[in-house]
C-alpha positions in Angstrom: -76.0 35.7 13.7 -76.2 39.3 13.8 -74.8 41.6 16.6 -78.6 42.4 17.7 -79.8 38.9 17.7 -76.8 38.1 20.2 -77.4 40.9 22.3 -81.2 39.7 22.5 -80.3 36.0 23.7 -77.4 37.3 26.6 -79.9 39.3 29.3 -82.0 35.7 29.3 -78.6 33.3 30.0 -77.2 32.0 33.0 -73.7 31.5 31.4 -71.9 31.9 27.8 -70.8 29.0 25.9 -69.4 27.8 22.6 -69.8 24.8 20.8 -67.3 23.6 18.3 -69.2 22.0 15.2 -67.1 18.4 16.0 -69.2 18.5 19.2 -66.6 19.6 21.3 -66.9 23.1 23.8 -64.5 26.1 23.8 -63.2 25.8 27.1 -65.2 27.2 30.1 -62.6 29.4 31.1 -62.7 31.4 27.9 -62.0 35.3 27.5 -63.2 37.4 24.4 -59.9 39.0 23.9 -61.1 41.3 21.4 -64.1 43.1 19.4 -63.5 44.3 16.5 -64.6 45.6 12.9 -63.5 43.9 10.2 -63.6 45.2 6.9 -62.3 43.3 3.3 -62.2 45.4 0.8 -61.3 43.7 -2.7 -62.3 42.2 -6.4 -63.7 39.1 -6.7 -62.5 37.2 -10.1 -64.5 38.9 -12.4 -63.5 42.4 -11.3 -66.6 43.5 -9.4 -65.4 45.5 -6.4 -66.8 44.7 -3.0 -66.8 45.7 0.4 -67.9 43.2 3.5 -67.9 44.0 6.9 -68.2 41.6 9.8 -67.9 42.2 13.9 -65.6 39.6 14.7 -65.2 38.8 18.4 -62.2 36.5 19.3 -62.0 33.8 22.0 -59.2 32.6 24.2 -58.5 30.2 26.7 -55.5 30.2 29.1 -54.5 28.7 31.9 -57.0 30.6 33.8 -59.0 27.9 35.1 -61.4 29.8 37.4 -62.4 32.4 35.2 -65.9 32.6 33.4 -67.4 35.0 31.4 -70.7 35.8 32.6 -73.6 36.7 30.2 -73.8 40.6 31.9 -69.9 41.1 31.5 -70.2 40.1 28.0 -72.6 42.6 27.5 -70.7 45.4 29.0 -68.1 44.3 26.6 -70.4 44.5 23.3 -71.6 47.5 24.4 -68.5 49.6 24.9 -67.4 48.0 21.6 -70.6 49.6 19.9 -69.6 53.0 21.9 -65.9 53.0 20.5 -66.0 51.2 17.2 -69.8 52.8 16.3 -70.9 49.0 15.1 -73.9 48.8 13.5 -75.8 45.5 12.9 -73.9 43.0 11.0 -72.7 39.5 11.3 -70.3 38.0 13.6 -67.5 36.1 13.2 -65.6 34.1 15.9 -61.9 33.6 15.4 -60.7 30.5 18.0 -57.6 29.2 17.8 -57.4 25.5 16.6 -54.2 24.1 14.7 -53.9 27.9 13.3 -56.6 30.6 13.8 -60.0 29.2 12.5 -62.9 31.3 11.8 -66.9 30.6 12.8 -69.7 31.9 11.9 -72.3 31.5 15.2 -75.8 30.7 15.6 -77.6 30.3 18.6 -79.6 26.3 19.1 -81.5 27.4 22.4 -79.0 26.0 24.8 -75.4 27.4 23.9 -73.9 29.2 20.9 -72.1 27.2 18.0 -69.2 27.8 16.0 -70.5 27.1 12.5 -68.0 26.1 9.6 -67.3 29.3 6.8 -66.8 28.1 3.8 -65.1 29.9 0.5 -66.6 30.6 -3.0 -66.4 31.9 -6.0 -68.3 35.5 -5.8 -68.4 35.4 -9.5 -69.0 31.8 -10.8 -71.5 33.5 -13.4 -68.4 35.4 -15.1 -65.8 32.8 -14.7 -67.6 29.9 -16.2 -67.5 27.7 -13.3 -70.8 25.5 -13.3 -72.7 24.4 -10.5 -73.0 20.9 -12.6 -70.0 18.4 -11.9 -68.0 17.7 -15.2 -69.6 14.8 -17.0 -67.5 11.6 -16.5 -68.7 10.7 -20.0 -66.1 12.4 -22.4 -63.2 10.1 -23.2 -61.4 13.1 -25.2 -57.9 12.8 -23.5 -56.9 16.7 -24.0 -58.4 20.1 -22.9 -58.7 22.7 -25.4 -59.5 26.7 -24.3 -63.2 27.2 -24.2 -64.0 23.7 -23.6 -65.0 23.6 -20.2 -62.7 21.1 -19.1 -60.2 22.9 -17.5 
Protein backbone atom coordinates (compact mmCIF):
# COMPACT_ATOMS: atom_id res chain seq x y z
CA UNK A 1 0.00 0.00 0.00
CA UNK A 2 1.21 3.28 -1.01
CA UNK A 3 1.14 6.47 1.24
CA UNK A 4 -1.79 7.92 -1.10
CA UNK A 5 -3.90 4.89 -1.19
CA UNK A 6 -3.79 5.00 2.84
CA UNK A 7 -4.54 8.51 2.96
CA UNK A 8 -7.64 7.79 0.54
CA UNK A 9 -9.24 5.00 2.85
CA UNK A 10 -8.70 7.18 6.49
CA UNK A 11 -11.36 10.39 5.80
CA UNK A 12 -14.08 7.30 5.12
CA UNK A 13 -13.15 5.20 8.67
CA UNK A 14 -14.72 5.24 11.84
CA UNK A 15 -11.60 3.78 13.60
CA UNK A 16 -7.88 2.47 12.62
CA UNK A 17 -7.09 -1.07 13.05
CA UNK A 18 -4.37 -3.69 12.31
CA UNK A 19 -4.64 -7.08 11.63
CA UNK A 20 -1.82 -9.52 12.24
CA UNK A 21 -1.62 -12.16 9.34
CA UNK A 22 -2.09 -15.13 12.21
CA UNK A 23 -5.52 -13.49 12.58
CA UNK A 24 -4.85 -11.82 15.58
CA UNK A 25 -5.29 -7.55 16.01
CA UNK A 26 -2.64 -5.04 17.14
CA UNK A 27 -3.98 -3.95 20.17
CA UNK A 28 -6.79 -1.28 20.28
CA UNK A 29 -4.89 0.97 22.29
CA UNK A 30 -2.10 1.30 19.73
CA UNK A 31 0.02 4.65 19.08
CA UNK A 32 2.12 5.20 15.79
CA UNK A 33 5.20 6.21 17.62
CA UNK A 34 6.90 7.25 14.54
CA UNK A 35 6.93 8.19 10.62
CA UNK A 36 9.67 7.98 9.08
CA UNK A 37 11.75 7.69 5.66
CA UNK A 38 13.63 4.89 5.27
CA UNK A 39 16.18 4.63 2.79
CA UNK A 40 18.65 1.24 2.00
CA UNK A 41 21.16 1.98 0.03
CA UNK A 42 23.37 -1.18 -0.99
CA UNK A 43 24.62 -4.05 -3.73
CA UNK A 44 22.72 -6.87 -4.17
CA UNK A 45 25.08 -10.13 -4.92
CA UNK A 46 25.89 -9.51 -8.25
CA UNK A 47 27.09 -5.96 -7.69
CA UNK A 48 24.24 -3.90 -9.05
CA UNK A 49 23.77 -0.86 -6.82
CA UNK A 50 20.39 0.05 -5.52
CA UNK A 51 18.52 2.38 -3.68
CA UNK A 52 14.85 1.63 -1.98
CA UNK A 53 12.96 3.84 -0.12
CA UNK A 54 9.89 2.96 1.99
CA UNK A 55 7.72 5.21 4.64
CA UNK A 56 7.74 3.15 7.49
CA UNK A 57 5.22 4.02 10.28
CA UNK A 58 5.75 2.14 13.58
CA UNK A 59 3.09 0.81 16.02
CA UNK A 60 3.06 0.51 19.76
CA UNK A 61 0.99 -0.59 22.39
CA UNK A 62 1.38 0.28 26.12
CA UNK A 63 -0.36 0.08 29.04
CA UNK A 64 -2.50 2.80 27.81
CA UNK A 65 -5.68 1.14 27.80
CA UNK A 66 -8.04 3.97 26.96
CA UNK A 67 -6.24 5.42 24.24
CA UNK A 68 -7.30 5.12 20.46
CA UNK A 69 -6.14 6.43 17.48
CA UNK A 70 -8.77 7.94 15.56
CA UNK A 71 -8.80 7.90 11.73
CA UNK A 72 -8.61 12.16 11.67
CA UNK A 73 -5.55 12.19 14.31
CA UNK A 74 -3.83 9.72 12.13
CA UNK A 75 -4.12 11.91 9.38
CA UNK A 76 -2.84 15.04 11.10
CA UNK A 77 0.08 12.74 11.78
CA UNK A 78 0.74 11.63 8.04
CA UNK A 79 0.36 14.92 7.02
CA UNK A 80 2.87 16.79 9.25
CA UNK A 81 5.17 13.79 8.37
CA UNK A 82 4.79 14.75 4.51
CA UNK A 83 5.41 18.61 5.67
CA UNK A 84 8.75 17.70 7.60
CA UNK A 85 10.13 14.68 5.98
CA UNK A 86 8.81 16.02 2.15
CA UNK A 87 7.47 12.10 1.50
CA UNK A 88 6.40 11.44 -1.69
CA UNK A 89 4.34 8.40 -2.73
CA UNK A 90 5.92 5.19 -1.82
CA UNK A 91 5.22 2.08 0.04
CA UNK A 92 4.68 1.55 3.63
CA UNK A 93 6.10 -0.50 5.92
CA UNK A 94 4.79 -1.26 9.52
CA UNK A 95 7.39 -2.22 12.07
CA UNK A 96 5.35 -3.93 15.30
CA UNK A 97 6.98 -5.42 17.89
CA UNK A 98 6.58 -9.31 18.19
CA UNK A 99 9.41 -11.60 19.69
CA UNK A 100 11.92 -8.84 18.19
CA UNK A 101 10.76 -5.98 15.82
CA UNK A 102 8.86 -7.59 12.78
CA UNK A 103 8.31 -5.76 9.68
CA UNK A 104 4.69 -5.70 7.46
CA UNK A 105 3.93 -4.69 4.50
CA UNK A 106 -0.06 -3.43 4.73
CA UNK A 107 -2.95 -3.68 2.47
CA UNK A 108 -6.27 -2.62 3.11
CA UNK A 109 -9.36 -5.79 2.88
CA UNK A 110 -12.34 -3.20 3.25
CA UNK A 111 -12.84 -3.63 6.87
CA UNK A 112 -9.34 -2.98 8.73
CA UNK A 113 -5.76 -2.88 7.53
CA UNK A 114 -3.37 -6.01 7.63
CA UNK A 115 0.06 -6.57 8.42
CA UNK A 116 1.22 -8.68 5.41
CA UNK A 117 4.31 -11.02 5.76
CA UNK A 118 7.87 -9.47 3.74
CA UNK A 119 9.72 -11.82 2.61
CA UNK A 120 13.65 -11.88 1.40
CA UNK A 121 15.19 -12.62 -1.99
CA UNK A 122 17.79 -12.74 -4.03
CA UNK A 123 17.80 -9.36 -6.20
CA UNK A 124 20.05 -11.05 -8.58
CA UNK A 125 19.19 -14.79 -8.92
CA UNK A 126 19.91 -14.19 -12.86
CA UNK A 127 23.74 -13.45 -11.97
CA UNK A 128 24.21 -15.84 -9.16
CA UNK A 129 22.90 -19.00 -10.80
CA UNK A 130 20.29 -19.67 -8.38
CA UNK A 131 17.22 -21.33 -10.35
CA UNK A 132 13.76 -21.03 -9.70
CA UNK A 133 13.61 -25.01 -10.44
CA UNK A 134 14.15 -27.19 -7.17
CA UNK A 135 17.39 -29.46 -7.57
CA UNK A 136 16.43 -32.68 -9.17
CA UNK A 137 16.28 -35.47 -6.47
CA UNK A 138 17.48 -37.77 -9.37
CA UNK A 139 21.37 -37.46 -9.27
CA UNK A 140 22.96 -40.08 -7.05
CA UNK A 141 26.57 -38.39 -7.63
CA UNK A 142 27.62 -38.25 -3.87
CA UNK A 143 30.12 -34.97 -4.36
CA UNK A 144 29.72 -31.36 -5.68
CA UNK A 145 32.05 -30.11 -8.09
CA UNK A 146 32.31 -25.99 -8.94
CA UNK A 147 30.01 -25.23 -11.73
CA UNK A 148 27.80 -28.02 -11.22
CA UNK A 149 24.84 -26.60 -9.79
CA UNK A 150 24.68 -28.52 -6.81
CA UNK A 151 26.05 -26.39 -4.36
Amino acid sequence: MKLSEIKELLPNLETVSFKLASGQYVPEHFHVTEIGLVSRHFIDCGGTERLEQVINFQLWDANDFEHRLKPEKLMKIISLSEKVLKLEDLPIEVEYQSDTIGKYGLKYNGEEFELVALKTACLASDNCGISDQKPSTTNTTTSCAPGGGCC
